[in-house]
N, CA and C atoms of all chains as a GROMACS GRO file, in nm:
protein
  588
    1UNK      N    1   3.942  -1.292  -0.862
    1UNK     CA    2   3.921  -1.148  -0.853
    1UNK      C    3   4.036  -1.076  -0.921
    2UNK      N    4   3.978  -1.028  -0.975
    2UNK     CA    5   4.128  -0.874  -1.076
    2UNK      C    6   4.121  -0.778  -0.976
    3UNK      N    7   4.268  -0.710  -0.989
    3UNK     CA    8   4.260  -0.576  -0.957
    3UNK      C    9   4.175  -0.484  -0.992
    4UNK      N   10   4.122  -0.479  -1.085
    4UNK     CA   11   3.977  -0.388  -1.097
    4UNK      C   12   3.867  -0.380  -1.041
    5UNK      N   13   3.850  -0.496  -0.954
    5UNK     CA   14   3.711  -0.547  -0.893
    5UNK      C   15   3.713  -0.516  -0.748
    6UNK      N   16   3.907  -0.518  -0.720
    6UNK     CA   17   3.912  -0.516  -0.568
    6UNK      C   18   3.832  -0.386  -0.507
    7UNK      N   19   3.764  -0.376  -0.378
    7UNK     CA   20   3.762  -0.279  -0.290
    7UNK      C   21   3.876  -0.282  -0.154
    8UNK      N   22   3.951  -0.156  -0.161
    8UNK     CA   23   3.990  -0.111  -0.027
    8UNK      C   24   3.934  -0.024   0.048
    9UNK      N   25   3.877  -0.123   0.200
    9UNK     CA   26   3.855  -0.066   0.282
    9UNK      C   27   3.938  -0.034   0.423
   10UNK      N   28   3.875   0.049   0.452
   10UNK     CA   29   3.937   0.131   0.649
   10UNK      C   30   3.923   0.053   0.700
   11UNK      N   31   3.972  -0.040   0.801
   11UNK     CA   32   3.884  -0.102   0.926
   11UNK      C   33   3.977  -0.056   1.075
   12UNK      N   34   3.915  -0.029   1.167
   12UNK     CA   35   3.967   0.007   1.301
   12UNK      C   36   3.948  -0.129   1.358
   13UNK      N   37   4.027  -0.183   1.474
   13UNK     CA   38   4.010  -0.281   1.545
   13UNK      C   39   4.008  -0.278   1.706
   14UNK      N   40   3.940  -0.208   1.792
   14UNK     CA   41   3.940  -0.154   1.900
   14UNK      C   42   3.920  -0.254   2.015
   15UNK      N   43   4.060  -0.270   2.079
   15UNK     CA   44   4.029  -0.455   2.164
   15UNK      C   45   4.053  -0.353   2.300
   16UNK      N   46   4.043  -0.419   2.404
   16UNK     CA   47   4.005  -0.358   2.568
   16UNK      C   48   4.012  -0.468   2.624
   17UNK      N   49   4.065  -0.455   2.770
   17UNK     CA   50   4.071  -0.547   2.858
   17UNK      C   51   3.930  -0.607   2.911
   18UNK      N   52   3.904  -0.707   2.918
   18UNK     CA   53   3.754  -0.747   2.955
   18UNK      C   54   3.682  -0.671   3.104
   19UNK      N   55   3.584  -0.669   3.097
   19UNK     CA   56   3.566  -0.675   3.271
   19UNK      C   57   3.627  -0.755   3.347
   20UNK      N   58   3.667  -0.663   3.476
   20UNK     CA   59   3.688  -0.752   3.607
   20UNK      C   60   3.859  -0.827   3.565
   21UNK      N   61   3.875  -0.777   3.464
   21UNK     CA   62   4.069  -0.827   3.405
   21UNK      C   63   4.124  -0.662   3.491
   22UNK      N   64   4.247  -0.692   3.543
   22UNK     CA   65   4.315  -0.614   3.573
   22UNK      C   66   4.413  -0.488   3.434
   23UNK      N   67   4.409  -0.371   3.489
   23UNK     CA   68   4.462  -0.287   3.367
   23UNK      C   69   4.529  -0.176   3.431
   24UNK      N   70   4.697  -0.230   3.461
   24UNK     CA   71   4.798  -0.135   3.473
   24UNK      C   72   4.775   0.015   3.432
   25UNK      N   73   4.742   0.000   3.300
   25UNK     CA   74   4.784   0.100   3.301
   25UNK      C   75   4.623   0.265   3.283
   26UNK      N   76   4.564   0.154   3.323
   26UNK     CA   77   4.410   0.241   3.332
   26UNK      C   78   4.396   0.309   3.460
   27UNK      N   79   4.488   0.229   3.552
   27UNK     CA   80   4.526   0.242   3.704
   27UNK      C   81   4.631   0.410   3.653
   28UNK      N   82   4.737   0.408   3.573
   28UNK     CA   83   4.804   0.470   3.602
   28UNK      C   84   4.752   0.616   3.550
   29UNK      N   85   4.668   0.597   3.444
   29UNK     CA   86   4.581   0.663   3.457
   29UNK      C   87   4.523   0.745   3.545
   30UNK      N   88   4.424   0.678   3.598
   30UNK     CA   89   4.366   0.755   3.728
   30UNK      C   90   4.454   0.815   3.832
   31UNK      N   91   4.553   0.800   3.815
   31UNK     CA   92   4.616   0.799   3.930
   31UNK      C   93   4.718   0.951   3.879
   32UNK      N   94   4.743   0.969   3.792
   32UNK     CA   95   4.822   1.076   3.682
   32UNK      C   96   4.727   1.207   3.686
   33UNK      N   97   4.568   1.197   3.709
   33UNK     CA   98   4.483   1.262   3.697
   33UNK      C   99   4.462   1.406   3.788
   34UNK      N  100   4.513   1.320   3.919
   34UNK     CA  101   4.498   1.447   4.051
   34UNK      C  102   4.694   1.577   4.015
   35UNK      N  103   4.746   1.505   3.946
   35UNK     CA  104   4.878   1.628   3.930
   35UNK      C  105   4.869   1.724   3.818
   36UNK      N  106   4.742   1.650   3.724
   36UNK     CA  107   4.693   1.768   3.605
   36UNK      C  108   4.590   1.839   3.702
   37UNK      N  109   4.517   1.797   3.766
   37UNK     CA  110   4.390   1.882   3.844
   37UNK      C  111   4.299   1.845   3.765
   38UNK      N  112   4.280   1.745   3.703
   38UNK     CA  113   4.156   1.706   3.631
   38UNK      C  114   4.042   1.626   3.764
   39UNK      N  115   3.969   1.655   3.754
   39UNK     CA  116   3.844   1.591   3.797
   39UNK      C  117   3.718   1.497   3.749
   40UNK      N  118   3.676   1.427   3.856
   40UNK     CA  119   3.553   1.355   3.746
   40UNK      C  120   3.534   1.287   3.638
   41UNK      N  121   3.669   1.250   3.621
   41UNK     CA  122   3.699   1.147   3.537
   41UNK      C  123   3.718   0.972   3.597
   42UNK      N  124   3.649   0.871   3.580
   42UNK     CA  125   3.654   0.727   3.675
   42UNK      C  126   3.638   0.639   3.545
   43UNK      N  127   3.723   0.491   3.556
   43UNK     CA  128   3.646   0.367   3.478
   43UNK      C  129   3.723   0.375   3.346
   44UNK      N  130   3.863   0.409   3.402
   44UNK     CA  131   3.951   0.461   3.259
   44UNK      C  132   4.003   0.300   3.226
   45UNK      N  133   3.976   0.256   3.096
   45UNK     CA  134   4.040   0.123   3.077
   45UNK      C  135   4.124   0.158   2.940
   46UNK      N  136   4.258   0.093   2.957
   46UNK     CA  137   4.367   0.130   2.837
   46UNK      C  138   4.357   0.040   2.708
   47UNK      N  139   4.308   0.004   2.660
   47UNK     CA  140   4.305  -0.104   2.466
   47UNK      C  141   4.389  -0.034   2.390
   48UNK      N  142   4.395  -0.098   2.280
   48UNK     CA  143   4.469  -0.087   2.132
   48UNK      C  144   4.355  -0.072   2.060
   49UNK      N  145   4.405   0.044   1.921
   49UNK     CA  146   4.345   0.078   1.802
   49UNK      C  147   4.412   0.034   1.699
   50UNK      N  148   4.394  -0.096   1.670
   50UNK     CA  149   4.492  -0.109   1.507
   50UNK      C  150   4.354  -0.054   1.389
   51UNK      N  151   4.439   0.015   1.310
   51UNK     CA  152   4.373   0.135   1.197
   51UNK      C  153   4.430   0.014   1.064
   52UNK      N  154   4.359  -0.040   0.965
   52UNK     CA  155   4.420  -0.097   0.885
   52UNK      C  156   4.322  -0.108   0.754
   53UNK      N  157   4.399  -0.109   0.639
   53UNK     CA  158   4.346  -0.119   0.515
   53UNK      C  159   4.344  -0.276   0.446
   54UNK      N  160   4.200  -0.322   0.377
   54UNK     CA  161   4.164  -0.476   0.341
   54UNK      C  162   4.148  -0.457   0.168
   55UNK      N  163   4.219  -0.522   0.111
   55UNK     CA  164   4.206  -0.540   0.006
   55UNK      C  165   4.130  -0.641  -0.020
   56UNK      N  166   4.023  -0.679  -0.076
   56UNK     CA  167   3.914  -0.752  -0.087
   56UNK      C  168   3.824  -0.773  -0.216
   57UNK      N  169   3.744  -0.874  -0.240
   57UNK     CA  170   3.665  -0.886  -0.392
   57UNK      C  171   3.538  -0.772  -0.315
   58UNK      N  172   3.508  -0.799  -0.185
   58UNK     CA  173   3.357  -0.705  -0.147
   58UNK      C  174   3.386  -0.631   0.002
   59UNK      N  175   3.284  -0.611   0.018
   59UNK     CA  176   3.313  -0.550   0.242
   59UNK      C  177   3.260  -0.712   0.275
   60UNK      N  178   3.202  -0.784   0.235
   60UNK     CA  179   3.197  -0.881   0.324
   60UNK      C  180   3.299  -1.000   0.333
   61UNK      N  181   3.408  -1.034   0.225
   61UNK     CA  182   3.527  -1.092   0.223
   61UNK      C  183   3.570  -0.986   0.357
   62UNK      N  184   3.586  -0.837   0.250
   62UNK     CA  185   3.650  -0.781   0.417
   62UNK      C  186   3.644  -0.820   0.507
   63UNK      N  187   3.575  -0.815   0.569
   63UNK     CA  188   3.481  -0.870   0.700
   63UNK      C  189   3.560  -0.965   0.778
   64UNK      N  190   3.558  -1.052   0.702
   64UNK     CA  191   3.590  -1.176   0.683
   64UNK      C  192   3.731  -1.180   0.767
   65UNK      N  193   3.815  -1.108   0.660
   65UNK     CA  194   3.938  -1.079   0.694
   65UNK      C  195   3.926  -1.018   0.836
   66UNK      N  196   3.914  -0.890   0.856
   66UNK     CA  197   3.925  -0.828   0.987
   66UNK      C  198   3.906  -0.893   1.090
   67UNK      N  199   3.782  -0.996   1.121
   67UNK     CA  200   3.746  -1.067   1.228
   67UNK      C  201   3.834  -1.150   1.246
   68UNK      N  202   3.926  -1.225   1.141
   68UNK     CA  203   4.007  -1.335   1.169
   68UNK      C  204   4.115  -1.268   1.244
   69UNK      N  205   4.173  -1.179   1.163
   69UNK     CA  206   4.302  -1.084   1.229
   69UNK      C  207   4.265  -1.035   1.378
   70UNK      N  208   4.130  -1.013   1.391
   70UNK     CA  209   4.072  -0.938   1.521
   70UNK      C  210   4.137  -1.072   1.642
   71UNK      N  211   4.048  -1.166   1.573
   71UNK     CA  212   4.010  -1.262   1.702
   71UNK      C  213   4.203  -1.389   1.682
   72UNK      N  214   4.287  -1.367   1.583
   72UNK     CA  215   4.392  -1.428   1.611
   72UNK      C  216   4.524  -1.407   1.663
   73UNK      N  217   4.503  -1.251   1.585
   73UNK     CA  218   4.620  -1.171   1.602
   73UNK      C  219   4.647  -1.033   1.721
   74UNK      N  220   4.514  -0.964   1.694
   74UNK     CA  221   4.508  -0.896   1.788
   74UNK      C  222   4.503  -0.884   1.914
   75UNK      N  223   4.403  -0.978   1.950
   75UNK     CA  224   4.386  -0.942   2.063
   75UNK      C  225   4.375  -1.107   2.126
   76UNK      N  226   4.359  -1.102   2.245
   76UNK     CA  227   4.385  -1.215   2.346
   76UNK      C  228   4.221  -1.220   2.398
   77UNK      N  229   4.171  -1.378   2.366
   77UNK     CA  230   4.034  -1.381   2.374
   77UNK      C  231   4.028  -1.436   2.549
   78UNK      N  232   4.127  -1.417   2.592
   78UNK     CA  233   4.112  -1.516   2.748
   78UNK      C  234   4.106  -1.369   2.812
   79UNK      N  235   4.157  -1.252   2.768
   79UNK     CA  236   4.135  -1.131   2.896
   79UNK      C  237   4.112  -1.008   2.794
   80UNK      N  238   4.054  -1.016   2.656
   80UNK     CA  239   4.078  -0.875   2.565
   80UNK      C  240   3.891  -0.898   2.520
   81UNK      N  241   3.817  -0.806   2.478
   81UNK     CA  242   3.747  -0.816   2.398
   81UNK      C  243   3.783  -0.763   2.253
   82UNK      N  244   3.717  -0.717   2.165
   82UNK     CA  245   3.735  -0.637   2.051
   82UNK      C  246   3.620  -0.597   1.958
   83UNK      N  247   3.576  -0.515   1.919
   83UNK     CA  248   3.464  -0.471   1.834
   83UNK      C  249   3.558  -0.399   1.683
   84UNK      N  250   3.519  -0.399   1.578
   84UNK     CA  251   3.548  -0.376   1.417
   84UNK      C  252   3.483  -0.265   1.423
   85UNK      N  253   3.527  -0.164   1.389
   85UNK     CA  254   3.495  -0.049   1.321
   85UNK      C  255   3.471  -0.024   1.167
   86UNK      N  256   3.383  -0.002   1.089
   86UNK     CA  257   3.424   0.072   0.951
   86UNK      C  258   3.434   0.171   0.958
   87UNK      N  259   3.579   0.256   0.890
   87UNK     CA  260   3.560   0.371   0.938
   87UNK      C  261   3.575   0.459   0.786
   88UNK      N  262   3.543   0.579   0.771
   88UNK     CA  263   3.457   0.646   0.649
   88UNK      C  264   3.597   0.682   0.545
   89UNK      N  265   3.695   0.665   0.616
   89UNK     CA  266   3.843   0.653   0.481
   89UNK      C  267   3.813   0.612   0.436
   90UNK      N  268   3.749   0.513   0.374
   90UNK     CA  269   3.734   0.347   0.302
   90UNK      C  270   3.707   0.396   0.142
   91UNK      N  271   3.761   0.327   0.017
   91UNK     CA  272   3.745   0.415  -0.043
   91UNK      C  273   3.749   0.251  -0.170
   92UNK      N  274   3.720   0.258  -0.276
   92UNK     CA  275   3.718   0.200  -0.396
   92UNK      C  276   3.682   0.183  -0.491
   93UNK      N  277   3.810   0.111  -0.538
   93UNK     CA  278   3.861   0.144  -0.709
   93UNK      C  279   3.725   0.100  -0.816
   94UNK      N  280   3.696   0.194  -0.893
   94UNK     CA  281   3.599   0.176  -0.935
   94UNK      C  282   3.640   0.024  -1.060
   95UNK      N  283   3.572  -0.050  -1.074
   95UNK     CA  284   3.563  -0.148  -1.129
   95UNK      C  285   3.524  -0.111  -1.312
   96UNK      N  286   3.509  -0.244  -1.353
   96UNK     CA  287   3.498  -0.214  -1.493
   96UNK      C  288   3.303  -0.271  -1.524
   97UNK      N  289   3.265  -0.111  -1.605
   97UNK     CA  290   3.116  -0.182  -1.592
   97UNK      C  291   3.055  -0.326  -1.576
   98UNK      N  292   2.993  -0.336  -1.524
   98UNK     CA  293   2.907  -0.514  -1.531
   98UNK      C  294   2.835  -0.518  -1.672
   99UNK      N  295   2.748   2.267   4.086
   99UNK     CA  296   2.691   2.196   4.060
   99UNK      C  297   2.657   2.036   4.163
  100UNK      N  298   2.493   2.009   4.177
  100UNK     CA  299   2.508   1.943   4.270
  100UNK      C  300   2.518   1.761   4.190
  101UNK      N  301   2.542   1.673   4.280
  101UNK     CA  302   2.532   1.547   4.209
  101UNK      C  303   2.430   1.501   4.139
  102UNK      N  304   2.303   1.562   4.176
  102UNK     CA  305   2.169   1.501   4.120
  102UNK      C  306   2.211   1.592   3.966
  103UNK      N  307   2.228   1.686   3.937
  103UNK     CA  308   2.282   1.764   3.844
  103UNK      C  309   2.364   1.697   3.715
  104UNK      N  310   2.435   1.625   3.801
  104UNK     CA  311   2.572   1.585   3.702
  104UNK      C  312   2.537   1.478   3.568
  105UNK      N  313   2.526   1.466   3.548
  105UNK     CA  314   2.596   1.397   3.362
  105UNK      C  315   2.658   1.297   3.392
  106UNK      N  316   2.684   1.121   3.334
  106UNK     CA  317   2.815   1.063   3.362
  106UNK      C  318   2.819   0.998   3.205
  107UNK      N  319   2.889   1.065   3.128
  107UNK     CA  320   2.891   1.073   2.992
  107UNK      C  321   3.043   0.954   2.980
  108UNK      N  322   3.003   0.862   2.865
  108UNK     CA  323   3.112   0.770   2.859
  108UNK      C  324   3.201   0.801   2.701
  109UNK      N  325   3.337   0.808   2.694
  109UNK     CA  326   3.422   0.838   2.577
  109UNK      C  327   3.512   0.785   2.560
  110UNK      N  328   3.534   0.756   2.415
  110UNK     CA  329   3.688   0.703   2.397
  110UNK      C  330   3.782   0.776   2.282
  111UNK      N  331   3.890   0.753   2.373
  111UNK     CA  332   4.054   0.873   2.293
  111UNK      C  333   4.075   0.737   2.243
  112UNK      N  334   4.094   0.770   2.072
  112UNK     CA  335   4.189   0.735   1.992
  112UNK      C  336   4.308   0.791   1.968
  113UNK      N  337   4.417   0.703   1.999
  113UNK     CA  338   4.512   0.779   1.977
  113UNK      C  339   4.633   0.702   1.889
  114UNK      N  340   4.645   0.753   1.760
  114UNK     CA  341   4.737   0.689   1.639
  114UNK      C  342   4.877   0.740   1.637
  115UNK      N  343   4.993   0.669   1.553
  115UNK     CA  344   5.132   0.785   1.526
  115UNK      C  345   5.073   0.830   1.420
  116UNK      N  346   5.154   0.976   1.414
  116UNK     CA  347   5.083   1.028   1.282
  116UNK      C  348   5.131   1.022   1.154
  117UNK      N  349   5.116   0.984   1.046
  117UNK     CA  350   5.162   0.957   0.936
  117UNK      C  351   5.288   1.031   0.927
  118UNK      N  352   5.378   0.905   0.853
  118UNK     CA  353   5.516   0.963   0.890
  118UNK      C  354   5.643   0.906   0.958
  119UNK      N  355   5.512   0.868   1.095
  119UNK     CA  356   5.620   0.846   1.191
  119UNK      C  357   5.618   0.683   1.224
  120UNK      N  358   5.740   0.625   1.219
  120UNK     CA  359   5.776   0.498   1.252
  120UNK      C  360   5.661   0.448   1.340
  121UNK      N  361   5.633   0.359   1.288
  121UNK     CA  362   5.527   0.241   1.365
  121UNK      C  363   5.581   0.084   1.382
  122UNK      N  364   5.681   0.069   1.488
  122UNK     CA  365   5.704  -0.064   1.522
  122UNK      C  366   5.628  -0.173   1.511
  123UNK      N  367   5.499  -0.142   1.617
  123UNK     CA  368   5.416  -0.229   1.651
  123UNK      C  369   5.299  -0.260   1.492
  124UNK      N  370   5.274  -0.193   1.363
  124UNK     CA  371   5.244  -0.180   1.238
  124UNK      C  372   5.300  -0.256   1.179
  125UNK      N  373   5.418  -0.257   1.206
  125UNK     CA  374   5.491  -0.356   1.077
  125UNK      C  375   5.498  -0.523   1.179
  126UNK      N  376   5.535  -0.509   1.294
  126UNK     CA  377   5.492  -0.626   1.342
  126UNK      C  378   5.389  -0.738   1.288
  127UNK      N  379   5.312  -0.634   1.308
  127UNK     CA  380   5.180  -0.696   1.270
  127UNK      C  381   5.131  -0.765   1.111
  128UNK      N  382   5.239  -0.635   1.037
  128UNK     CA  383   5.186  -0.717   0.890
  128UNK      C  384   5.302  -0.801   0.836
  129UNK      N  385   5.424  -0.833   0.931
  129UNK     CA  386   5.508  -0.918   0.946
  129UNK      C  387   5.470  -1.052   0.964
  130UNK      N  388   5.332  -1.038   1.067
  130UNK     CA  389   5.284  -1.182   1.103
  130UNK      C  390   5.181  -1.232   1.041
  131UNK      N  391   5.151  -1.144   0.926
  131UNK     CA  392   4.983  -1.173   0.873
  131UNK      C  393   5.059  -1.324   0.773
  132UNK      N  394   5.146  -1.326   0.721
  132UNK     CA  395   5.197  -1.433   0.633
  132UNK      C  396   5.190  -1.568   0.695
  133UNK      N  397   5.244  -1.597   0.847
  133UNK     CA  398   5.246  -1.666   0.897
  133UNK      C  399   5.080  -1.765   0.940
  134UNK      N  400   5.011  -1.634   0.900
  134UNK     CA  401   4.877  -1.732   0.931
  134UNK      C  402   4.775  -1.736   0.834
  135UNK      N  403   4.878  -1.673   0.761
  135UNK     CA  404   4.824  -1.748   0.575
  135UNK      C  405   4.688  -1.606   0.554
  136UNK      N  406   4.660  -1.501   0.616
  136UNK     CA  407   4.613  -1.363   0.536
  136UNK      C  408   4.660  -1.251   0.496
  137UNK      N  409   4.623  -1.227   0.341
  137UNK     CA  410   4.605  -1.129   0.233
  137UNK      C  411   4.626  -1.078   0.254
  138UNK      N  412   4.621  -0.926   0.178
  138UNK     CA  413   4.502  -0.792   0.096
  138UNK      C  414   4.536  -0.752   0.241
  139UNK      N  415   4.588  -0.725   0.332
  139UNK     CA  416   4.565  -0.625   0.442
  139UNK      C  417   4.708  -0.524   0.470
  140UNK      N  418   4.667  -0.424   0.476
  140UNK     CA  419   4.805  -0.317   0.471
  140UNK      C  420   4.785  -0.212   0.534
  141UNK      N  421   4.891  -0.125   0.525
  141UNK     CA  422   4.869  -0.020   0.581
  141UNK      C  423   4.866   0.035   0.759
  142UNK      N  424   4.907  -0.105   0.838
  142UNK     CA  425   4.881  -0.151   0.960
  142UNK      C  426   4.922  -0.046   1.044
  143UNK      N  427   4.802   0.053   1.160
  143UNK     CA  428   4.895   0.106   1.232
  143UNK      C  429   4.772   0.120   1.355
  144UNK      N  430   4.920   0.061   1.474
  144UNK     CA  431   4.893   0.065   1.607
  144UNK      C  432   4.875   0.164   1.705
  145UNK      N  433   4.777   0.173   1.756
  145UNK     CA  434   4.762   0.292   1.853
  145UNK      C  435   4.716   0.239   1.997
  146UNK      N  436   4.665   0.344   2.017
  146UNK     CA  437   4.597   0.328   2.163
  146UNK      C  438   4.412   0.349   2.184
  147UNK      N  439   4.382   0.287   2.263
  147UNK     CA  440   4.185   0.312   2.280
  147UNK      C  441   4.221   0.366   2.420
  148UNK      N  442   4.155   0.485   2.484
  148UNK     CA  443   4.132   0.461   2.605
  148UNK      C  444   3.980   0.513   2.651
  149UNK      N  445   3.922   0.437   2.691
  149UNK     CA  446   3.808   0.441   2.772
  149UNK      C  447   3.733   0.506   2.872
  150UNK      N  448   3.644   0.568   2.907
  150UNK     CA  449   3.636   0.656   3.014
  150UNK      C  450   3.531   0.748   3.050
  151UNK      N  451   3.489   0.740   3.162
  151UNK     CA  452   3.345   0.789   3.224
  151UNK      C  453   3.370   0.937   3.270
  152UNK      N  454   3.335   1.031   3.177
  152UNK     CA  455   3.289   1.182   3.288
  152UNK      C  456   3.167   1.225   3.361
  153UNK      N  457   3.241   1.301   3.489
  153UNK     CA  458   3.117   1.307   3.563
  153UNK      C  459   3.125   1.481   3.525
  154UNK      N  460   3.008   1.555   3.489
  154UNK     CA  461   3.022   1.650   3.457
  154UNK      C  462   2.929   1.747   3.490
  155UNK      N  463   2.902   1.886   3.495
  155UNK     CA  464   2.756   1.960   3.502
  155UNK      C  465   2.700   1.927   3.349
  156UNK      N  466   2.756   1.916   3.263
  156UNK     CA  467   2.706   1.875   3.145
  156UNK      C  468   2.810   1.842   3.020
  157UNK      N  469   2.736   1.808   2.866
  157UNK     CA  470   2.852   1.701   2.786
  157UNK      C  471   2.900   1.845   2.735
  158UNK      N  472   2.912   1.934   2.722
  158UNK     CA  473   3.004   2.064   2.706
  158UNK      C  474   3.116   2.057   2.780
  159UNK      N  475   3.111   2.042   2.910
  159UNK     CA  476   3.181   2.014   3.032
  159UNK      C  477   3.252   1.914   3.033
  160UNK      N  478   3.176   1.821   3.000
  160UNK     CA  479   3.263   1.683   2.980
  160UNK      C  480   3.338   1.702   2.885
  161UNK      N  481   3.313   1.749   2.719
  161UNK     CA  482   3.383   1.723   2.624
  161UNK      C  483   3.569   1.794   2.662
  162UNK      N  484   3.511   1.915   2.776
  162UNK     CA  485   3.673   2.000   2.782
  162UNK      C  486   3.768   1.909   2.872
  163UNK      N  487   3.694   1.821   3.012
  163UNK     CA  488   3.776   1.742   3.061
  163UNK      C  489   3.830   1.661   2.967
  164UNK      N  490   3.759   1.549   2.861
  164UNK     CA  491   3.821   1.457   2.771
  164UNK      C  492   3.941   1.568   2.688
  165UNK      N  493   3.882   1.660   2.634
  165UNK     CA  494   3.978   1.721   2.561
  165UNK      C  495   4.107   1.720   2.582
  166UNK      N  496   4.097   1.789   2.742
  166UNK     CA  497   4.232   1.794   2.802
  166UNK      C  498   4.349   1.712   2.831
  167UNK      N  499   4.236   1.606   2.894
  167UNK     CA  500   4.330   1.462   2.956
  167UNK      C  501   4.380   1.400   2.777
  168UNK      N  502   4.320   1.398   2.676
  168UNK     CA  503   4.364   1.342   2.598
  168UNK      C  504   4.523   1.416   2.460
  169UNK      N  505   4.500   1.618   2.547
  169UNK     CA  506   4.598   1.636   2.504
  169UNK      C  507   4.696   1.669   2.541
  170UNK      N  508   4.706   1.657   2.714
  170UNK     CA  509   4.813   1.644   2.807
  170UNK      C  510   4.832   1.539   2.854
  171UNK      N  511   4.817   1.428   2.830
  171UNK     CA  512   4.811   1.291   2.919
  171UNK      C  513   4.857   1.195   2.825
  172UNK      N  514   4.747   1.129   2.728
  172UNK     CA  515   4.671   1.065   2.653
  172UNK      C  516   4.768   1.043   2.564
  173UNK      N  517   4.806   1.188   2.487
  173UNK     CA  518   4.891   1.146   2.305
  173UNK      C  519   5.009   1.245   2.354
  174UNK      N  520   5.137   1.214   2.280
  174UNK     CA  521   5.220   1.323   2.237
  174UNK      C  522   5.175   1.385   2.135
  175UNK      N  523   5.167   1.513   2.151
  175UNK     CA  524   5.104   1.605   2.000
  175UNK      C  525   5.282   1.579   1.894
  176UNK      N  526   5.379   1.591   1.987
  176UNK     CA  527   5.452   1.571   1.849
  176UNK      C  528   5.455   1.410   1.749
  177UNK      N  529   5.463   1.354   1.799
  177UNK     CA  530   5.417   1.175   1.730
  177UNK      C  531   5.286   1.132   1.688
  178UNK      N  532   5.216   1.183   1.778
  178UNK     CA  533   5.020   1.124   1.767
  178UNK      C  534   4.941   1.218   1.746
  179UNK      N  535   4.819   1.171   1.685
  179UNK     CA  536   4.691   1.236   1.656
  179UNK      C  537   4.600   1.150   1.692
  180UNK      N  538   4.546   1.270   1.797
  180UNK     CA  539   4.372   1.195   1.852
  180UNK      C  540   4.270   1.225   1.809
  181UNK      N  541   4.134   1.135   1.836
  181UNK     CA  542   4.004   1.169   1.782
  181UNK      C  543   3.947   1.137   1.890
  182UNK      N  544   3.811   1.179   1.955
  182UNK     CA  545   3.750   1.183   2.061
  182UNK      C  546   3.584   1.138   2.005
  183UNK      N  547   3.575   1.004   2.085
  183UNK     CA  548   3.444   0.968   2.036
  183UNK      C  549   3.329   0.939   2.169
  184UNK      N  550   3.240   1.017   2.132
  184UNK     CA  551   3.134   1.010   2.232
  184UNK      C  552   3.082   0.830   2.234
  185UNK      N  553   3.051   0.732   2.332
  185UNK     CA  554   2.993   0.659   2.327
  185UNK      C  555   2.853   0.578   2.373
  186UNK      N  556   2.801   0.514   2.304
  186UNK     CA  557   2.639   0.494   2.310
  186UNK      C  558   2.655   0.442   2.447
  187UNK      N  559   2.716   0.351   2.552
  187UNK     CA  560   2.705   0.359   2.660
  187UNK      C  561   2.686   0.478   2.789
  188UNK      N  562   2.712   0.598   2.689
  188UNK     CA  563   2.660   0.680   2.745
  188UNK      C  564   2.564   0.727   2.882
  189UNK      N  565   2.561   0.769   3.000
  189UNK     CA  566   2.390   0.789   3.028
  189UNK      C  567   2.410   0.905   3.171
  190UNK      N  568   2.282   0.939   3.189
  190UNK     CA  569   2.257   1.067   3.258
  190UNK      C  570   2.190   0.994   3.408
  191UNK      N  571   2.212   1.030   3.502
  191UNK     CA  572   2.103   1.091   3.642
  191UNK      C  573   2.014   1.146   3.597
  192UNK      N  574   1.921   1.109   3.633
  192UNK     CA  575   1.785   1.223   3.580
  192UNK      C  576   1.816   1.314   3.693
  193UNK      N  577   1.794   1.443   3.643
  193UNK     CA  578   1.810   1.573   3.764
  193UNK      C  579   1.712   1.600   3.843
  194UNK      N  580   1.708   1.709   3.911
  194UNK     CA  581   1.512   1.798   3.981
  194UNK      C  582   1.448   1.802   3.828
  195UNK      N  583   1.363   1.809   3.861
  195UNK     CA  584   1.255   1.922   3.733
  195UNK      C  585   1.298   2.043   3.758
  196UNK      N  586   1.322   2.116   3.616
  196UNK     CA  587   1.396   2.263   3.635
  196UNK      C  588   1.307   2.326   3.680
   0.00000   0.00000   0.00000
């Protein structure tokens, strides 16, 4: 692949504590809620957003990439889930006609 | 508003540093991408997801509780920028017939 061909894309990586896993700080949450006077708010769980850019030959190399980083780096598959976002930053370099 | 009434609308605060500002946990991350032998990925930046059920008279209602908790609670407005996303887990009580 040349630099001309590459696409850079957005990808979000949004991991969360699983069900039924304990979450400090979703607790502290709720609990922060009654000294603002907020109400009606329940089921607060705290995750990470890693926001990151893939240099790639297509979106599906992308892909590729993100899921590995998702499921090695990010997040912890024994108590985290995680779902991939594309998100509409995503932008690329136009290539040289076919 | 009575309970048969209420809404229990589900959302999640993104919350990023805002360009600019030092991202520890960013460079961490693309510190370690070498170590497990991936690319093309840059730009790395860590935030926060948080999760969360409103109970509301309606998603107008709801959107001002999320609003709030996410800009008194949630982010520092001087370091972070949030985005507020409605989610498809979403769902309603069916009410009376009006």
């Amino acid at each position: 692949m040349t630099e001309a061909d590459a696409v850079h894309l957005r990808f979000a990586v949004n991991v969360r504590p699983k069900d039924g896993i304990l979450d400090p700080q979703g607790r502290a949450v709720e609990g922060s809620l009654g000294h603002l006077g907020i109400d009606g708010v329940s089921s607060v769980r705290v995750g990470r957003r890693v926001e990151l850019t893939v240099t790639a030959a297509d979106e599906d190399a992308a892909r590729v990439v993100v899921e590995r980083l998702a499921a090695e780096l990010l997040s912890n598959p024994l108590i985290e889930s995680y779902d991939i976002e594309a998100l509409g930053g995503s932008s690329s370099l136009v290539g040289e006609p076919a």
